[in-house]
C-alpha positions in Angstrom: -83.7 106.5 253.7 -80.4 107.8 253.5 -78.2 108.4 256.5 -76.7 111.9 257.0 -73.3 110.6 257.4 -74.0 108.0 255.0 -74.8 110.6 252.5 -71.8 112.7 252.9 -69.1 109.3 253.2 -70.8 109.2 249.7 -70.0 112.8 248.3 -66.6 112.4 249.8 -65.6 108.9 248.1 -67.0 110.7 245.2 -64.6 113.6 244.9 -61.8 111.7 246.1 -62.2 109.6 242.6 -62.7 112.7 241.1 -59.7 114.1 242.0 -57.7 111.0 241.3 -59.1 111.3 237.8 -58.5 114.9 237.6 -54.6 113.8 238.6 -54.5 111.0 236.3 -55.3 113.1 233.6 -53.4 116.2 234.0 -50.0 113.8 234.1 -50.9 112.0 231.3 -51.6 115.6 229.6 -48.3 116.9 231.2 -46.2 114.0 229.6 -47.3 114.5 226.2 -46.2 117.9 226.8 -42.7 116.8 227.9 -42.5 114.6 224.6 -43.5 116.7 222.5 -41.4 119.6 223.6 -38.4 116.9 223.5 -38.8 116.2 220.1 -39.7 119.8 219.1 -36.5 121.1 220.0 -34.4 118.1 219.1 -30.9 119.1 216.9 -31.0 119.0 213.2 -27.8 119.5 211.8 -26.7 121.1 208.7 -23.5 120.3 207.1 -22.2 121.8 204.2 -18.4 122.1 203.0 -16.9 125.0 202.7 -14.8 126.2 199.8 -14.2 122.2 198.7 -11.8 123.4 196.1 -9.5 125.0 198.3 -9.9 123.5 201.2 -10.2 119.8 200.7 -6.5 118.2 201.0 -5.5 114.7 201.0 -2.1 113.1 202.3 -0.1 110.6 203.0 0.8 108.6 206.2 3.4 106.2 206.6 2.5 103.0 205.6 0.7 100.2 207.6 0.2 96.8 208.2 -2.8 94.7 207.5 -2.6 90.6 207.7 0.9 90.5 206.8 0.6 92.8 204.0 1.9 96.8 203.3 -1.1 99.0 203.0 -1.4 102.4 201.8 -2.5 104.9 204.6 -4.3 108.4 203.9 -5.4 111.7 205.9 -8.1 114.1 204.6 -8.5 117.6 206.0 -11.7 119.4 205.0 -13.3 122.4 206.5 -17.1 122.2 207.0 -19.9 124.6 208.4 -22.2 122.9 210.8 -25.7 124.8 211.5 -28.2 123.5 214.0 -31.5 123.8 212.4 -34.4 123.2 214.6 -38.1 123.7 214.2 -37.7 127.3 215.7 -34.7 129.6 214.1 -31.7 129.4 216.2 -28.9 129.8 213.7 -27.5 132.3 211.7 -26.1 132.6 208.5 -23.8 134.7 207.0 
């Protein structure tokens, strides 16, 4: 026959396990959470130009050296409209 303290040393070694697999489980749970909110809300950017026919310009620099030899050096200026498009709608557009 089972001993009394026996008996409850038993109960108590059981719901200590169960309560480490109750933790286990929950952080494991929690984590996937945490990842999937990360990637849920991660940036996705939307670029677009804006009026590329006015205001696209090209120039010239002064020109450099490469290896010994003149090269031709250029700037571009272009105005763009960048729109961060994540899963939920945080932009707006006009």
């Amino acid at each position: 026959m089972l001993e009394a303290s026996g008996l409850g040393g038993l109960f108590a070694n059981l719901s200590l396990t169960v309560l480490q697999a109750s933790a286990l489980i929950l952080s494991i749970v929690n984590g996937l959470i945490l990842v999937w909110q990360f990637s849920r809300d991660r940036p996705k950017l939307s670029v677009a130009s804006v009026h590329p026919e006015l205001y696209q310009r090209y120039f010239r620099l002064p020109p450099g050296e490469y290896r010994g030899h003149e090269t031709r050096k250029f700037g571009f200026l272009i105005y763009l409209a960048i729109a961060n498009r994540g899963l939920r709608d945080v932009s707006i557009n006009f």
